[in-house]
C-alpha positions, 0 to 999 in steps of 0.5 A, spaced: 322 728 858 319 729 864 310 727 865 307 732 870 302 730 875 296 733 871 298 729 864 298 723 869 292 725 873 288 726 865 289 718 864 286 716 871 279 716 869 282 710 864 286 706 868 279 706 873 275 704 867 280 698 865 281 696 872 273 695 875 274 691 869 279 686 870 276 686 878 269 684 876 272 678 870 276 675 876 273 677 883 265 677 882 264 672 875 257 672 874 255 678 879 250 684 877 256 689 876 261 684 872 254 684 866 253 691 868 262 693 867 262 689 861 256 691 856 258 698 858 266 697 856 264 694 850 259 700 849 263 705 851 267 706 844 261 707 841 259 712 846 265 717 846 265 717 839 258 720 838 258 723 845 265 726 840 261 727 835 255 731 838 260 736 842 265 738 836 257 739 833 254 744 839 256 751 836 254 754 843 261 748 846 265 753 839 263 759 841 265 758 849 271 754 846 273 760 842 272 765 848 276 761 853 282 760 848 282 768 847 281 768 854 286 764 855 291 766 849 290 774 854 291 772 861 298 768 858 301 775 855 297 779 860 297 776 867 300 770 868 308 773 869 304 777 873 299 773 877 307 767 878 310 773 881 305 774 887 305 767 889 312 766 890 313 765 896 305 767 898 301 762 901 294 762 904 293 755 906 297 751 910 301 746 906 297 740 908 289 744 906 293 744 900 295 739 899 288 736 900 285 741 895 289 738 890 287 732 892 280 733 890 280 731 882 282 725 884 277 724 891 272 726 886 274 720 880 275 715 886 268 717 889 265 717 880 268 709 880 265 707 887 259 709 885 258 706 879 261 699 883 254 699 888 250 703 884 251 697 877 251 691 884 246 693 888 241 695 881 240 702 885 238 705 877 240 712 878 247 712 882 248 707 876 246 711 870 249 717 874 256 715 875 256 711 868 255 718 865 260 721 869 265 715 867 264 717 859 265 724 860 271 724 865 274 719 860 272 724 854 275 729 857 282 725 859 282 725 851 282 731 849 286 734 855 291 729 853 291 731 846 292 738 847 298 738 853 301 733 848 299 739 842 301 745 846 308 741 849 307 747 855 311 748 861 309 750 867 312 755 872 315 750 876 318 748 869 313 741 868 312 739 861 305 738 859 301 745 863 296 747 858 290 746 860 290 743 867 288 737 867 286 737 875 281 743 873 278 740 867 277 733 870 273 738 877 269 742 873 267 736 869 265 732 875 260 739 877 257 740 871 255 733 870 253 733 878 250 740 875 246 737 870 243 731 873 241 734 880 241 742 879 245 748 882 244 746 890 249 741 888 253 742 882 255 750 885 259 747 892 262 743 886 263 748 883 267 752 888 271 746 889 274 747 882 276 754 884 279 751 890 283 746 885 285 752 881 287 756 886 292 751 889 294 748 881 297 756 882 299 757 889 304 750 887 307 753 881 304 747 877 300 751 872 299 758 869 293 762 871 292 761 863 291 754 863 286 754 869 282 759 864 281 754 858 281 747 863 275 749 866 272 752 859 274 744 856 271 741 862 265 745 863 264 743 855 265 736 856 261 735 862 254 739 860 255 736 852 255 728 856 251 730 861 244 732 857 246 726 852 245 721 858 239 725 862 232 722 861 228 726 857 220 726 856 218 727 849 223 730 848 224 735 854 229 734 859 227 733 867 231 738 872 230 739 878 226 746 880 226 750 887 222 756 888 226 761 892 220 764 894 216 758 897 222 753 898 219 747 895 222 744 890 220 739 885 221 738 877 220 741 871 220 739 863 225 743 859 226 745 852 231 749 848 229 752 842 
């Protein structure tokens, strides 16, 4: 039985993990990174598990989850035969801006390893704390991606095993929310329009239905939020955010809190 890229693309975030691993115990013994890379592998287990915890725990991940696979469920019945039909043999793009856009989920987990690599060895706190809490949430987001592909045993258009849901939009979409979260809307919407130049290209190539783009982007904007706001400083008890007045331009933080 045949993998799809998508199914192979959702265990990257792992095999990066393992592999700043086994480059810091061999290459940089006793360097920041080295201590850094092995207290957050040893932790991360426990962090995934609880950040699990808190997820299936968040009614408003339920409720978007329960939307986003109706939605889903509607556009597969409704509009995926229809949505196939038209870009069959239609192509907006060249063939290598394709290409490129469906090399983005990748691009951007290559970028999340590089910088926790400099940002743990060089003990710049920020990009450290950011990339670790990409790194989970994209590790996360690869279990439950893989889970249900193997769940559902979809096919694609192109007749791949493993569609439903696409892991190269679920790993975007994850990637912006976290950016998302930690530095507000002027960085996470570009992303965002990012992810919707991966979906577009998951269809154009015949590797997804437009429903399993629907409930990928769902799982990864779920994922990517919940870890997110478990990994953002917090002062008693309310979240820093970036803030920008659209009137005045200036720009600062603010305290947040939802009750």
């Amino acid at each position: 039985m045949k993998i799809s890229k998508n199914h192979k693309t959702s265990f990257l975030i792992t095999a990066l993990f393992i592999l700043v691993s086994i480059t810091a115990g061999c290459g940089m013994s006793g360097s920041k990174f080295t201590g850094a890379a092995k207290k957050d592998l040893r932790e991360l287990p426990g962090n995934l598990w609880q950040d699990s915890k808190d997820y299936v725990s968040n009614n408003e991940n339920i409720a978007l989850l329960l939307l986003g696979g109706g939605a889903s469920a509607y556009v597969r019945h409704e509009h995926d035969d229809q949505i196939e039909d038209h870009f069959q043999g239609h192509h907006t793009f060249s063939r290598d801006l394709t290409i490129g856009m469906g090399a983005i989920p990748l691009t951007e987990l290559l970028l999340t390893g590089t910088g926790y690599l400099y940002g743990s060895a060089t003990e710049n706190d920020e990009l450290y704390k950011v990339s670790r809490a990409m790194l989970e949430a994209q590790a996360l987001n690869g279990i439950y991606t893989s889970s249900l592909k193997l769940i559902a045993q979809d096919k694609s258009p192109n007749g791949e095993w493993y569609a439903w849901p696409s892991g190269h939009t679920s790993i975007s979409v994850t990637f912006a929310t976290v950016m998302n979260e930690f530095y507000g809307p002027w960085v996470g919407m570009p992303l965002y329009g990012l992810s919707g130049l991966v979906m577009y290209e998951r269809m154009e190539t015949g590797e997804h239905w437009a429903s399993d783009l629907v409930f990928g982007a769902v799982l990864g904007y779920t994922v990517g939020k919940t870890v997110a706001g478990n990994h953002k400083p917090q002062v008693f008890g309310m979240d820093i955010m970036p803030y920008v007045d659209p009137y005045s331009e200036s720009s600062g933080v603010i305290l947040s809190k939802r009750f």
